[in-house]
C-alpha positions in Angstrom: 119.4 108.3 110.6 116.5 105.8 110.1 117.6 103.4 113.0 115.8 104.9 115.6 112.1 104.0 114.5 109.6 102.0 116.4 109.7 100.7 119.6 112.7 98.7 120.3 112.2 97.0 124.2 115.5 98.8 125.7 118.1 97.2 122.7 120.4 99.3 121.5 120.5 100.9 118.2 123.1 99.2 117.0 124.3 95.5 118.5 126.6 94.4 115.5 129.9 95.7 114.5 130.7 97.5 111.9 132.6 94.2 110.5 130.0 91.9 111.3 126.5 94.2 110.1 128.5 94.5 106.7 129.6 90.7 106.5 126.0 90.2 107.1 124.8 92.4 104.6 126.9 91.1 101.7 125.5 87.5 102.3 122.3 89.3 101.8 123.8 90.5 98.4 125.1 87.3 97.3 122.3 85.3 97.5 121.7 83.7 93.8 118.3 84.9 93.7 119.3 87.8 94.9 122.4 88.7 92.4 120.1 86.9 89.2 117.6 90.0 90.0 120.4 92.4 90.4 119.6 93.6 94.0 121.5 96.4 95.0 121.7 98.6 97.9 120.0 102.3 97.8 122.6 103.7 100.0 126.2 101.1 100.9 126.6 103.3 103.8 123.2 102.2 105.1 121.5 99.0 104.0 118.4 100.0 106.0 118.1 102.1 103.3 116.8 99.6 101.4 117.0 98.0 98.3 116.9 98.4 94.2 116.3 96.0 91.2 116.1 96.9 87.9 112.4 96.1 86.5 113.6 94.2 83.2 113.2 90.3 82.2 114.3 88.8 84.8 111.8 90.2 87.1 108.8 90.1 84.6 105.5 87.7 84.7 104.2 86.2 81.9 102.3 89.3 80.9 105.2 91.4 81.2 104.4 93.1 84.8 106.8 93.0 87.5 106.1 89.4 89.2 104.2 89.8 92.4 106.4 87.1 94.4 109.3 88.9 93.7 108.0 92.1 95.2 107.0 90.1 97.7 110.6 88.8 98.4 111.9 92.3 98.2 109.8 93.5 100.7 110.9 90.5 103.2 114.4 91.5 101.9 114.1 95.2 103.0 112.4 94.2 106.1 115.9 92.1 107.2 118.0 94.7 105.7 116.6 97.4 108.8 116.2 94.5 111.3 119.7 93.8 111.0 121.5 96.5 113.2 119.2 95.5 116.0 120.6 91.7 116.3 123.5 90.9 118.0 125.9 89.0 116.4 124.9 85.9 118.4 121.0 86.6 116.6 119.5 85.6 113.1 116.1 86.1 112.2 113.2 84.4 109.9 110.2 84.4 108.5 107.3 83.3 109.8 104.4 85.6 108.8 104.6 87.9 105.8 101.3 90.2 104.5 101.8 91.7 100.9 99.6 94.5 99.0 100.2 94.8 95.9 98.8 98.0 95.0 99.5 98.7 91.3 101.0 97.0 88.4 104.5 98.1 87.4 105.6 98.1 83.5 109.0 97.3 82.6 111.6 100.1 82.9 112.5 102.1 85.6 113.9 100.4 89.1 111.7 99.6 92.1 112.8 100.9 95.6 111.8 99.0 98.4 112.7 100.3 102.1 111.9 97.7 105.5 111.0 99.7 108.7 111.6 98.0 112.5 108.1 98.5 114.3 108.9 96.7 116.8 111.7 94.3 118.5 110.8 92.1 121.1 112.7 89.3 123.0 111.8 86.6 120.3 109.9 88.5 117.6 110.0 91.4 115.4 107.8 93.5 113.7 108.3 95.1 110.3 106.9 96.4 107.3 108.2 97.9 104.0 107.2 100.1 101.2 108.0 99.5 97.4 108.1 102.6 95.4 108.7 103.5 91.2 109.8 107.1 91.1 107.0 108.7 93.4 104.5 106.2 93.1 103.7 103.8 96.1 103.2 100.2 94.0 103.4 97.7 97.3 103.4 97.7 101.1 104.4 94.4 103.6 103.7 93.5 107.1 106.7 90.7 108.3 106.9 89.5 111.6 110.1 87.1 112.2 111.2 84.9 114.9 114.6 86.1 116.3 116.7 83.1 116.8 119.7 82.6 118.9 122.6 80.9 118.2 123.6 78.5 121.4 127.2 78.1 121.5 128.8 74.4 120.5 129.6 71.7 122.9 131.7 69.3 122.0 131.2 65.6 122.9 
């Protein structure tokens, strides 16, 4: 599969459960924003795969293009989506730098695809990037790079 791209600093392809990577992944899904744009997976059996919205009214800009902030979300989606089998359970990650080129305009109608690739996982960041695509064409491409963040366990007082 896709899980072995990029350089990934000795961690193992995949750190999470089974249980846990697919817990995580439906949060992803259930996010408001997310369900309100009707973000679905391109493959349940692997959400590295990426991601799908319809491009209807939801999704539109005022002169009825898809809205560049939305692709631009999709792309930081996607991006999580394949960083997501390299964190351990104990592991989030964030945002903190995110690069988007939107390349051409996309009418109303068919879905957009958007796929996140792992170009690199270090101790405390990670790089990424993503491709959107209608049918063949290539409409947007990202560059994310997000702080890995570890969970300390509680202490009580």
């Amino acid at each position: 599969g896709s899980m072995n791209r990029g350089d990934q600093e000795g961690h193992s392809d995949r750190l999470s459960d089974a249980d846990v990577l697919t817990s995580r992944v439906r949060g992803v899904l259930d996010i408001p924003f997310h369900q309100y744009l009707g973000v679905d997976l391109v493959d349940p059996g692997d959400p590295a795969a990426g991601v799908t919205i319809p491009v209807g009214p939801r999704a539109l800009n005022n002169v009825g293009l898809l809205h560049g902030g939305i692709v631009t979300a999709l792309l930081d989606v996607a991006c999580y989506l394949a960083l997501l089998p390299f964190l351990s359970d104990e592991e989030a990650a964030v945002t903190h730098d995110i690069s988007a080129s939107l390349m051409r305009p996309v009418q109303a109608g068919p879905e957009i695809r958007i796929a996140g690739t792992v170009i690199r996982r270090g101790q405390k960041i990670a790089f990424l990037r993503a491709e959107a695509y209608v049918e063949d064409a290539l409409v947007a491409v990202g560059q994310i790079t997000k702080s890995i963040l570890t969970s300390r366990p509680k202490t009580s007082d």
